[in-house]
ROTOR-36789 format. One line per 3 residues: number of its first residue (from 1); their letters; for each residue x, y, z of C-alpha. Coordinates in steps of 0.5 Angstrom, whole numbers. Layout:
NUM = A = X Y Z; ...
REM end
This chain:
1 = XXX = 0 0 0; 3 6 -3; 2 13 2
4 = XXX = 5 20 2; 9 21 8; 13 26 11
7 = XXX = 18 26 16; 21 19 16; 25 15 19
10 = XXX = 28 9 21; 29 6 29; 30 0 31
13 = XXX = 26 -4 36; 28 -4 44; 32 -11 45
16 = XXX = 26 -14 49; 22 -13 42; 26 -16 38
19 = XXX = 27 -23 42; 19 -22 43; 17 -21 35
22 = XXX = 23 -28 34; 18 -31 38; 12 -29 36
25 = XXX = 13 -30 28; 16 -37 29; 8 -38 32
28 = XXX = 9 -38 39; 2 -38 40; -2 -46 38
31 = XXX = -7 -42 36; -5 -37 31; -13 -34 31
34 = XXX = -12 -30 38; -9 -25 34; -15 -21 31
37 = XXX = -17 -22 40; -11 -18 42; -12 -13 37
40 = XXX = -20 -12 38; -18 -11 45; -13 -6 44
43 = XXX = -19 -2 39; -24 -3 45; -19 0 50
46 = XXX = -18 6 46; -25 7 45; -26 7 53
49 = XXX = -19 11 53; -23 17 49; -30 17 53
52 = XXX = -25 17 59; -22 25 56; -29 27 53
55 = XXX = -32 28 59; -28 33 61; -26 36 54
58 = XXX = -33 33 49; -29 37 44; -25 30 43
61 = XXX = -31 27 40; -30 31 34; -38 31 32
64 = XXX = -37 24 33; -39 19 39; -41 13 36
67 = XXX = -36 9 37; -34 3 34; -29 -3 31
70 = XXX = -29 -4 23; -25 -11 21; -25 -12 13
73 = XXX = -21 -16 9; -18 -16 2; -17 -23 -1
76 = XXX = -13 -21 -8; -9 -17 -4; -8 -22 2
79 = XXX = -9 -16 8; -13 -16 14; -16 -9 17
82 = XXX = -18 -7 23; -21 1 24; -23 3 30
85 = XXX = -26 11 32; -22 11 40; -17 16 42
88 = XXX = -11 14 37; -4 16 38; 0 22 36
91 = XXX = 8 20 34; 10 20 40; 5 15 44
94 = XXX = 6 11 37; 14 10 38; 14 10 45
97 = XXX = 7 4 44; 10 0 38; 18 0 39
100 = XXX = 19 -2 47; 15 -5 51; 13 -1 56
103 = XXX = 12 -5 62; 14 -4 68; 17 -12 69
106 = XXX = 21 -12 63; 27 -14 65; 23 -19 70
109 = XXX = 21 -21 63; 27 -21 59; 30 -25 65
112 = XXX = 26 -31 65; 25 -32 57; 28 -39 56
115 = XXX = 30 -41 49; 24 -46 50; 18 -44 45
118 = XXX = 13 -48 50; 15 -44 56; 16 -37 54
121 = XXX = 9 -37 52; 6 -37 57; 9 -31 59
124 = XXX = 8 -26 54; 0 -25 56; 5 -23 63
127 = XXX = 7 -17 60; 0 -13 56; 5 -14 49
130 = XXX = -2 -17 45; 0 -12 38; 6 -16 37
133 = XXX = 1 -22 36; -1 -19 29; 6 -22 26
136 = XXX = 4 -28 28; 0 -28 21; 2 -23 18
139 = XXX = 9 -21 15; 8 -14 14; 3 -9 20
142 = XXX = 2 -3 18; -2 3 23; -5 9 21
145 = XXX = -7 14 27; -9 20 29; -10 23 37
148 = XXX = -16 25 38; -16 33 39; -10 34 34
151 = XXX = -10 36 26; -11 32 21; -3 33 19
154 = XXX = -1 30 25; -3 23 23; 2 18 23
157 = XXX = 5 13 19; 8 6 22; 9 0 19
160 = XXX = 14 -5 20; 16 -13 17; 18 -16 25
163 = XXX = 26 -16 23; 29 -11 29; 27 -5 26
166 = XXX = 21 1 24; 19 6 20; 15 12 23
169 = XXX = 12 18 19; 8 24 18; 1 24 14
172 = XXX = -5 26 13; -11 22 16; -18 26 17
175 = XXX = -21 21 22; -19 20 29; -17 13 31
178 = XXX = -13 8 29; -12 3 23; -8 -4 23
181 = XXX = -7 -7 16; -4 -14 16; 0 -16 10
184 = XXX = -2 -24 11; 4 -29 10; 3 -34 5
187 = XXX = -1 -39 7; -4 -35 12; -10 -33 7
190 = XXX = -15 -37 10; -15 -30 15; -17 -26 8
193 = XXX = -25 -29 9; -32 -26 12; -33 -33 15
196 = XXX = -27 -34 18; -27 -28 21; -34 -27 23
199 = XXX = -33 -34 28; -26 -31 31; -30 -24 33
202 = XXX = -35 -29 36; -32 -34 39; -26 -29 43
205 = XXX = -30 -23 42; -37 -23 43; -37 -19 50
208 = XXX = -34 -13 48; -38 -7 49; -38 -3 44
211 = XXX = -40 -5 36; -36 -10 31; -37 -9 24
214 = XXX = -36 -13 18; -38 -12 11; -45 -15 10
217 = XXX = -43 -21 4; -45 -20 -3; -48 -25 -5
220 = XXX = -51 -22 -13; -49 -21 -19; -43 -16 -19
223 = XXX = -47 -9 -22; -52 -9 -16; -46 -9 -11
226 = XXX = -46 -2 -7; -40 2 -9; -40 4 -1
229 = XXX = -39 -3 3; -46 -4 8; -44 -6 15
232 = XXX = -46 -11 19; -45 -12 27; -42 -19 29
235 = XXX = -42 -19 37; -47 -17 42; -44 -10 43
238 = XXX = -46 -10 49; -42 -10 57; -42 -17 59
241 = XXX = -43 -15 66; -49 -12 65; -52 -18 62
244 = XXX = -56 -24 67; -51 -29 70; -56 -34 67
247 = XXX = -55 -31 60; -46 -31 60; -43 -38 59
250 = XXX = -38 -40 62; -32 -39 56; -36 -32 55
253 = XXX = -33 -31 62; -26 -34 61; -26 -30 54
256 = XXX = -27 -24 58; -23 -25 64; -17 -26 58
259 = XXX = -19 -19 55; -20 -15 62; -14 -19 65
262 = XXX = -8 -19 59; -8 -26 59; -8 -32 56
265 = XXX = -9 -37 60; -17 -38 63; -18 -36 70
268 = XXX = -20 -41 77; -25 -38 79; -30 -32 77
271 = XXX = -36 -28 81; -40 -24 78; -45 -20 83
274 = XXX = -51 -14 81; -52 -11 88; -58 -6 89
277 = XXX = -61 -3 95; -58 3 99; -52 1 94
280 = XXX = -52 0 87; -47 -3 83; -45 -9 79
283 = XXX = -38 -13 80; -35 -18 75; -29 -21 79
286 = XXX = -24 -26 77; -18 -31 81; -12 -31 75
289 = XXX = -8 -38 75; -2 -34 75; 1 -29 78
292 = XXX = 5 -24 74; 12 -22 75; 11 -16 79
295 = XXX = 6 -18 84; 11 -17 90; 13 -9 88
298 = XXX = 9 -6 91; 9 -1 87; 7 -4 81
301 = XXX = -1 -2 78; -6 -6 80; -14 -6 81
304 = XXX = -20 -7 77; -23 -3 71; -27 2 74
307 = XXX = -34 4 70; -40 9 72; -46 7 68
310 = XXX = -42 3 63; -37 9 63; -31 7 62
313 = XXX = -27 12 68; -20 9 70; -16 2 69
316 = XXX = -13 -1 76; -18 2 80; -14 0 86
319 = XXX = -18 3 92; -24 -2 92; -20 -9 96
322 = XXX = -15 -9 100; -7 -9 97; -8 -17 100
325 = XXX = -12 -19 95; -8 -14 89; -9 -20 85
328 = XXX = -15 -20 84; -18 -18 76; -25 -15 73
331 = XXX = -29 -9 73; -34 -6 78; -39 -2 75
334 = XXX = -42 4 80; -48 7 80; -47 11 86
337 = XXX = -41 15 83; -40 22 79; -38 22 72
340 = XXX = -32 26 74; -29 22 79; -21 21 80
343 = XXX = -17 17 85; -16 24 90; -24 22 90
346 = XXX = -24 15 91; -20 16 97; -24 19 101
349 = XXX = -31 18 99; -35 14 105; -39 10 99
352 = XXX = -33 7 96; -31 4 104; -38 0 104
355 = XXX = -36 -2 97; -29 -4 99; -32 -8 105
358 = XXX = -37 -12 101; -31 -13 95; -27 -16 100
361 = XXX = -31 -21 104; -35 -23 96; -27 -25 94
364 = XXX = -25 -29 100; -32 -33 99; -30 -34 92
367 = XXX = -24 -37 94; -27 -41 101; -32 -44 95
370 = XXX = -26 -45 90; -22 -49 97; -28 -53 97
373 = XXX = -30 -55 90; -24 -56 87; -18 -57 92
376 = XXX = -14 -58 86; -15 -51 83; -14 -48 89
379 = XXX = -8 -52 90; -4 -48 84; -8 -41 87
382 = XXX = -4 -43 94; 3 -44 90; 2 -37 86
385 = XXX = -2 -33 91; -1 -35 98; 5 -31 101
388 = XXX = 0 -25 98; -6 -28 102; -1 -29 108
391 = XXX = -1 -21 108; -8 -20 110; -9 -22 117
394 = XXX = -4 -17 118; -9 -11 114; -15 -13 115
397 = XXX = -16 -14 122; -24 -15 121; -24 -22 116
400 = XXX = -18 -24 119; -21 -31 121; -24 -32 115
403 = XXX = -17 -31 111; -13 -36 117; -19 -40 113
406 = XXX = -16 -40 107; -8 -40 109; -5 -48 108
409 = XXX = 2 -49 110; 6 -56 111; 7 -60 118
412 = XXX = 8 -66 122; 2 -70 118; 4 -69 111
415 = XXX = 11 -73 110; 12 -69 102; 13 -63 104
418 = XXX = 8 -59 101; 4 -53 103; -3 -57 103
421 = XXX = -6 -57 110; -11 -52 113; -13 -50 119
424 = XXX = -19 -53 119; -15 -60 117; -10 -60 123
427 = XXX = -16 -58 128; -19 -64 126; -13 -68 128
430 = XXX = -11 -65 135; -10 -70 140; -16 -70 147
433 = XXX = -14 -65 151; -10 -60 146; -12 -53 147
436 = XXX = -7 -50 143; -4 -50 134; 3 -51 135
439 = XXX = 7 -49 129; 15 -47 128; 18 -43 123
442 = XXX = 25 -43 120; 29 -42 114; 26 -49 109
445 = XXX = 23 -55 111; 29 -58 111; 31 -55 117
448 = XXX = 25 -55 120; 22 -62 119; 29 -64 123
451 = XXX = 28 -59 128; 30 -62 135; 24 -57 139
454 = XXX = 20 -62 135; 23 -69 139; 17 -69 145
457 = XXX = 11 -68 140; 15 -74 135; 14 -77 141
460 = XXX = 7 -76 144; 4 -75 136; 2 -68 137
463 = XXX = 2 -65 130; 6 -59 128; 5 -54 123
466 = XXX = 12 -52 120; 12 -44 117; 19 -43 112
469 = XXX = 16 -37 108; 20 -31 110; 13 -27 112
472 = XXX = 12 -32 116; 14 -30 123; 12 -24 121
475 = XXX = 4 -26 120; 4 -30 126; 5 -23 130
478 = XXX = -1 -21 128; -5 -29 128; -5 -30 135
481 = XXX = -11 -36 135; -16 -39 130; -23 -43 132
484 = XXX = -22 -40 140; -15 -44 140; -9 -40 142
487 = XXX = -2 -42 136; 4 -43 140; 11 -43 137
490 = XXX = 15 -49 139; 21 -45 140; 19 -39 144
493 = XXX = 19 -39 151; 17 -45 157; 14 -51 154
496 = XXX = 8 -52 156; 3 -58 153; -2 -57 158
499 = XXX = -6 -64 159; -4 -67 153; 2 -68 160
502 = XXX = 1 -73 166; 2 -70 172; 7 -75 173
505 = XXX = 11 -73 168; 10 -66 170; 12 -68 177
508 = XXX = 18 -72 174; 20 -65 169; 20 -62 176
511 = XXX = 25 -67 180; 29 -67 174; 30 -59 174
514 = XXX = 31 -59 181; 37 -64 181; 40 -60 175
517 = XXX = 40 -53 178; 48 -54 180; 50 -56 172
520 = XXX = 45 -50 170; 49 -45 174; 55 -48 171
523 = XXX = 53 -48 164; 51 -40 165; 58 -39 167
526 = XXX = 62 -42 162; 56 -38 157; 57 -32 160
529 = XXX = 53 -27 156; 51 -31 151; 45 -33 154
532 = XXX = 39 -30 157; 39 -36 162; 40 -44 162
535 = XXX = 35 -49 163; 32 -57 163; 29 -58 157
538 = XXX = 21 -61 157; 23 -61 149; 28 -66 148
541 = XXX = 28 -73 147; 34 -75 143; 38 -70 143
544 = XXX = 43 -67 148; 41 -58 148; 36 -53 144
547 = XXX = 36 -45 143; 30 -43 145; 27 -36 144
550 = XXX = 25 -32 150; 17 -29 149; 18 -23 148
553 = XXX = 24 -24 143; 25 -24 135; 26 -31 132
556 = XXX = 31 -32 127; 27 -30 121; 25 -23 123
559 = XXX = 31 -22 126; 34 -23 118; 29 -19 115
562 = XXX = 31 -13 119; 38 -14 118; 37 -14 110
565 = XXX = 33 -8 110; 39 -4 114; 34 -4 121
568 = XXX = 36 -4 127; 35 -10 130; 34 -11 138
571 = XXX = 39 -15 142; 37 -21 145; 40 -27 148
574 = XXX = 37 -34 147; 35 -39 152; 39 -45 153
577 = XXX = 36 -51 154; 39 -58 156; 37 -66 156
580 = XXX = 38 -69 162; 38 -76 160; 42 -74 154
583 = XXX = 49 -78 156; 53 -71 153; 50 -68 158
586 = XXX = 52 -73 163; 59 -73 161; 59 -65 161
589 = XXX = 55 -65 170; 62 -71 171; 67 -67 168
592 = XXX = 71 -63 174; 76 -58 169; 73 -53 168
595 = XXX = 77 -50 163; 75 -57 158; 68 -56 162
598 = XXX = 67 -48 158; 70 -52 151; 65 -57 151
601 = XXX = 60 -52 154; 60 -47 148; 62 -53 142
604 = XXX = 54 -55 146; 52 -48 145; 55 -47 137
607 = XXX = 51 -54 136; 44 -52 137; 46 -46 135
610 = XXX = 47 -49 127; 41 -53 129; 36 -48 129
613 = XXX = 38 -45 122; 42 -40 125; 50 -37 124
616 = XXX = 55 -38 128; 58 -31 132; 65 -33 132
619 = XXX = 65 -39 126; 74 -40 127; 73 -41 136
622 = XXX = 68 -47 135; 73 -51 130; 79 -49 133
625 = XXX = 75 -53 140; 73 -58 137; 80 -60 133
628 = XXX = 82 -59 141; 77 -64 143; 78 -69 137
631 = XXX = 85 -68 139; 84 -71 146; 80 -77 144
634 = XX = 85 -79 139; 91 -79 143
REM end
């Protein structure tokens, strides 16, 4: 297609579209249709973009608000179009849009590209690149555009054929909006068709809101063809969240969640909600299957797509649910608000709170049901979003038992490891007379699950939850109980198992420490300050000592989390508990020197030390006393 520019030039594409156009022309994606999908759903945000401007500047609409998509096609000249009338792009929106990928998470993208078709396609719907999909049909793309708002010969020109660079120029365009043309390879011709295309608009598109057109098929002879082409509407052109649940199947569901969400894969659960009354509102809210490489930065957009009255307002909406559950994908759709309502607005309207409240709790009951109906989906929630979730009991106060509902961790009961047991599970299991839910954290399961603090509960069969995650500490300071009993960390403080112990063996735990307090006192004097206090251990069966933490005092994974982040981190001493009956223990009450009483006592110390995860003060004293004991035991 010939076109007078001016102003040309060539660029080069960002290095990350050049390895994304590699993927996309060697057909990345199984389904090649899905790109008429991609472009459709760029049309439709442009559309909802220039509704959005024009309510404050009607200007924009130029006399013109009948707002739609126009697909065509030329089967002699093997292209593909797509017009649309929305808000187009000047020069500047047309380099910065079609030349780099500009996405927060680009590096994270580029990062985790393998070299493995399969596995990096998952990826690319990650990353709001769906443009780029045009090269999977086509050899050359072409785009026509204009801003709204701006003169006709500020209309730009773009054409590329997807090998490392662009062309970019100005032209002459009149209408508003943009044009796509896709010069289709050879042997993607099938796409040059009325049929085709009228069945890929209804299958991924039906839902979109505003109208897509096609040209009505000419069926008589060729003088009675009108000289203008008559247009016909192909989808239902109406929002999909407007229309009774009872109506949207379920791939309508999943075709929209791939259009409102970027993505690419189907969603895990869906709620779809009109509520009427003092409120007047409608939500459509999905569970993605999988997060996105930014859902830690904190930073990063997130939210729903907001609409007043089937007015488009703002994407990433994130004032209507917690930062918990940022997550979570779809619209809401608000009677109650004003046209002109901005994110300064949204934070202090008294509406939005109830909104908020009402969203939350829809949300997490959407993921109860999911828990209970299909344990498996939400098994692959749990490994994508359960260190999110794990943040809510700590923002919000109001559904914190309902969120500890949904947490899942890996304990004693389960040998694989997996974080797979709820609350609701273990309850079930605890044993007559256990009043408490008793947990340990540490650094991996590995470490954990050969924990010593769990001897005493191997042998009298209590299960134990076993928290590795790196928030985990930090969560149970904020989850003190669940179902009226109290969580317990097995490494804090004085173990007490309450009736689940005789009073004969608290009697015997007695005895024991009475007649102990001697090689206590000795073992705090060979410690000095590295101990807050020694003590008989109620923990032990095997081993000879433990490190317990004090109440008050930060375990280990606090204790790191502020030292990475450059924190003060308060000064604490542990606890050292000893096992009486241990014979290493015996031999050290028996040992008379004092000075091979210290050595031994602090090769003691640095072992329960390395047993509970943590590292060594001074790594070179503990191998030089045990080169010295070593020493002695083989002469």
């Amino acid at each position: 297609m010939s076109v007078e520019t001016q102003n040309k030039e060539t660029l080069g594409f960002q290095t990350e579209v050049k390895q994304l156009l590699h993927l996309m022309i060697h057909s990345l994606y199984s389904n090649k249709e899905i790109f008429l999908r991609e472009l459709i759903s760029n049309a439709s945000d442009a559309a909802d973009k220039l509704r959005f401007e024009a309510l404050a500047k009607p200007e924009l609409l130029e006399g013109g608000g009948d707002l739609k998509i126009r697909v065509s096609f030329d089967k002699d000249a093997k292209t593909v179009t797509l017009d649309d009338n929305g808000i187009g792009m000047n020069r500047e929106d047309v380099i910065t849009h079609l030349g780099t990928i500009a996405k927060s998470g680009t590096a994270e993208f580029m990062k985790h590209l393998t070299g493995d078709q399969k596995k990096d396609s998952h990826l690319i719907g990650q990353f709001g690149v769906g443009f780029y999909s045009a090269f999977i049909v086509a050899d050359q793309v072409e785009v026509f555009s204009r801003r709204a708002g701006t003169p006709a010969e500020e209309g730009v020109y773009w054409s590329s054929k997807g090998e490392g660079e662009f062309e970019v120029a100005t032209i002459d365009k009149p209408e508003r909006g943009t044009r796509i043309v896709l010069h289709l390879k050879s042997g993607e011709e099938e796409f040059a068709d009325g049929w085709r295309l009228r069945n890929i608009i209804k299958k991924y598109s039906d839902h979109i809101a505003l109208p897509i057109e096609l040209p009505k098929e000419f069926h008589g002879e060729e003088k009675d063809k009108p000289a203008e082409p008559e247009w016909e509407t192909v989808n239902r052109a109406s929002a999909l969240w407007t229309r009774p649940r009872t109506e949207v199947t379920d791939e309508e569901y999943q075709e929209f969640y791939k259009h409102v969400g970027h993505d690419f894969e189907n969603p895990l659960a869906w709620s779809h909600n009109k509520v009427e009354g003092k409120l007047e509102y409608t939500s459509l809210l999905y569970v993605p299957g999988r997060a996105p490489f930014d859902l830690y930065q904190r930073e990063a957009p997130k939210g729903l797509k907001l609409y007043v009255q089937r007015v488009f307002i703002m994407d990433q909406a994130d004032e209507f649910l917690p930062l918990y559950l940022r997550f979570i994908k779809g619209v809401i759709d608000s009677n109650d608000l004003s046209l002109n309502v901005s994110r300064e607005i949204l934070q202090k309207d008294p509406i939005i709170d109830s909104m908020k409240s009402a969203l939350t709790k829809r949300v997490l009951d959407m993921l109860d049901k999911l828990s209970k109906d299909k344990p498996e989906d939400y098994k692959n929630f749990w490994k994508q979003f359960g260190q999110v979730l794990k943040e809510g009991p700590a923002e919000d106060f109001a559904n914190k038992e309902k969120i500890a509902g949904l947490l899942r961790f890996a304990s004693t009961h389960d040998a694989s490891g997996e974080q797979g047991v709820s609350l609701a599970d273990y309850l079930e299991r605890v044993k007559e007379g256990q009043d408490k839910i008793y947990y340990l954290t540490g650094e991996s399961y590995a470490q954990v699950k050969n924990s010593p603090h769990l001897e005493v509960f191997r042998k009298k069969g209590i299960e134990v939850l076993l928290l590795t995650d790196r928030i985990d500490e930090w969560l149970m300071s904020y989850l003190t109980e669940f179902d009226d009993k109290q969580f317990v960390d097995v490494a804090r403080g004085d173990l007490d198992l309450g009736k689940l112990d005789s009073e004969e063996d608290k009697k015997a735990q007695e005895v024991i420490a009475k007649t102990k307090e001697g090689l206590a006192e000795r073992l705090k004097t060979a410690l000095g300050d590295a101990v807050a206090e020694v003590r008989v251990s109620h923990r032990l069966t095997d081993s000879p000592a433990i490190l317990a933490i004090g109440e008050q005092d930060l375990g280990l994974q606090m204790r790191q989390i502020l030292e990475a982040s450059g924190q003060k981190v308060p000064e604490s001493k542990p606890i050292f508990e000893i096992n009486p009956a241990h014979p290493l223990i015996e031999k050290l009450d028996a040992e008379p020197d004092e000075d091979r009483f210290a050595d031994l006592s602090h090769i003691l110390f640095d072992q329960a030390a390395l047993a509970a995860g943590d590292s060594l003060k001074d790594p070179a004293a503990y191998v030089q006393r045990l080169n010295k004991l070593l020493v002695e035991l083989s002469a």
